[in-house]
N, C-alpha and C positions, 0 to 999 in steps of 0.2 A: 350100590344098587344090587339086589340081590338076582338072581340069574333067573328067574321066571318075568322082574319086568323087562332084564336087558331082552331078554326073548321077545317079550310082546314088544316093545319099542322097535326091536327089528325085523319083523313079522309087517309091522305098522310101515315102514320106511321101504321093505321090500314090496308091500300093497300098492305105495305109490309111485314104485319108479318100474313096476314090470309094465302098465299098462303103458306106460310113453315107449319103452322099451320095444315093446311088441309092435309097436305102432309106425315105431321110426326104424323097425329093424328092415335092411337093406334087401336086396332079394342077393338068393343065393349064389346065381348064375347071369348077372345081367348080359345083356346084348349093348354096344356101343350104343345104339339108340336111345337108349333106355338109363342112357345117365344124363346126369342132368348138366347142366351148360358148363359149371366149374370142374367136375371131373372129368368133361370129356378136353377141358381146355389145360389142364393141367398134365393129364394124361395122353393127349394128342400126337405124340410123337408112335404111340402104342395104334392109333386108333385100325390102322389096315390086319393087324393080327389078333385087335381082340377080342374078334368072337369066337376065335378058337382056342385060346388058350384056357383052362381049365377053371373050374369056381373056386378053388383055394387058393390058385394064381391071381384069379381077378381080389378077390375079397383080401390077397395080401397090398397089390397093386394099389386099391383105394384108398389103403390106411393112408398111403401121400399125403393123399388130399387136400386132409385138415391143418398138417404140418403144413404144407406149403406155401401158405398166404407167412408163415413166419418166416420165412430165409427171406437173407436179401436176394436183390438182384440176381447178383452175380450168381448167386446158389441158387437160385431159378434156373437161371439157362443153364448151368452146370449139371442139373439135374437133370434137366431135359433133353441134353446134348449126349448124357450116358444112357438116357433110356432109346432115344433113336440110338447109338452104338450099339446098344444090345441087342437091336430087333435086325440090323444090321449084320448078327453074328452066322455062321452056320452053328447047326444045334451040334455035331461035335463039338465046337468052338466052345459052346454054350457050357457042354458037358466038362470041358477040362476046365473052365473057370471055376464049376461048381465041386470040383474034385480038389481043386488045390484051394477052395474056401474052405472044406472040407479038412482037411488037412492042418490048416491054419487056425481051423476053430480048436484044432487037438494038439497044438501047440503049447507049454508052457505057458504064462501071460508072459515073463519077461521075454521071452524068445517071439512069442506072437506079437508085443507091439515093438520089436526091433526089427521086424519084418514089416510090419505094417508102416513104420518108420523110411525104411526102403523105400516103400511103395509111393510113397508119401513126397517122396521130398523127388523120386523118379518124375510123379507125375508133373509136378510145379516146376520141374524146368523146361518143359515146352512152352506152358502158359507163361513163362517171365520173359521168353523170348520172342512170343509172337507179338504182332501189333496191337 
C-alpha cells in the first residue's frame, strides 16, 4: 500500500474513534460524587481524601478501575488493604516511600528486582502466618 492510502486509511480510522473518544473522555478533576458506582467502590478506601488530592493523582488513581474486575480475590482486598495503608501514611511517610521508589527505579534491573525480591518475599511472611 502506498503511503497516501495508508494516510487516508488512517485519517479514516482516526475519524472514527476521536468522536467516542471525546465523548467518553473522563473529566479532568472529578469530585468523589461524581464517579460512578464502580470506581467509587473499587476506590473506597481513597473516598475521605479524595477531593483533595490532585487531577493527575486522581486520573492516575482510576486507571485501577478497569484492571480490577481482573484480579482475584485475594488481589482485590490486597489492593485495597494498600490503598487504606497509604491514606493511612503521614505525608513525610508518603514522601520517603516515594524517594526510595525513586531510587529503586534508578537501580540496575538485576539489582532492582533483587531488591524488589527482598521486598517480596519480606512481605508474604506475615501473610503465611496470619489466619
Amino acid at each position: 500500500m502506498n503511503k497516501a492510502g495508508w494516510l487516508a486509511k488512517a485519517i479514516c480510522l482516526a475519524g472514527l474513534l476521536i468522536p467516542n473518544f471525546v465523548h467518553s473522555s473522563p473529566l479532568a478533576d472529578p469530585r468523589w460524587e461524581q464517579l460512578n458506582s464502580e470506581q467509587q467502590q473499587v476506590l473506597a478506601p481513597l473516598a475521605a481524601d479524595w477531593n483533595r488530592y490532585a487531577p493527575d493523582k486522581k486520573q492516575d488513581l482510576l486507571t485501577i478501575v478497569p484492571r480490577f474486575a481482573e484480579l482475584t480475590s485475594g488481589q482485590q482486598q490486597r489492593l485495597q488493604r494498600r490503598l487504606k495503608a497509604w491514606t493511612e501514611l503521614s505525608e513525610p511517610q508518603r514522601d520517603e516511600i516515594r524517594a526510595n521508589w525513586k531510587k529503586l527505579q534508578q537501580l540496575p534491573p538485576a539489582q532492582r528486582e533483587q531488591a524488589l525480591s527482598r521486598l517480596r518475599s519480606r512481605d508474604a511472611k506475615p501473610l503465611a502466618s496470619s489466619p
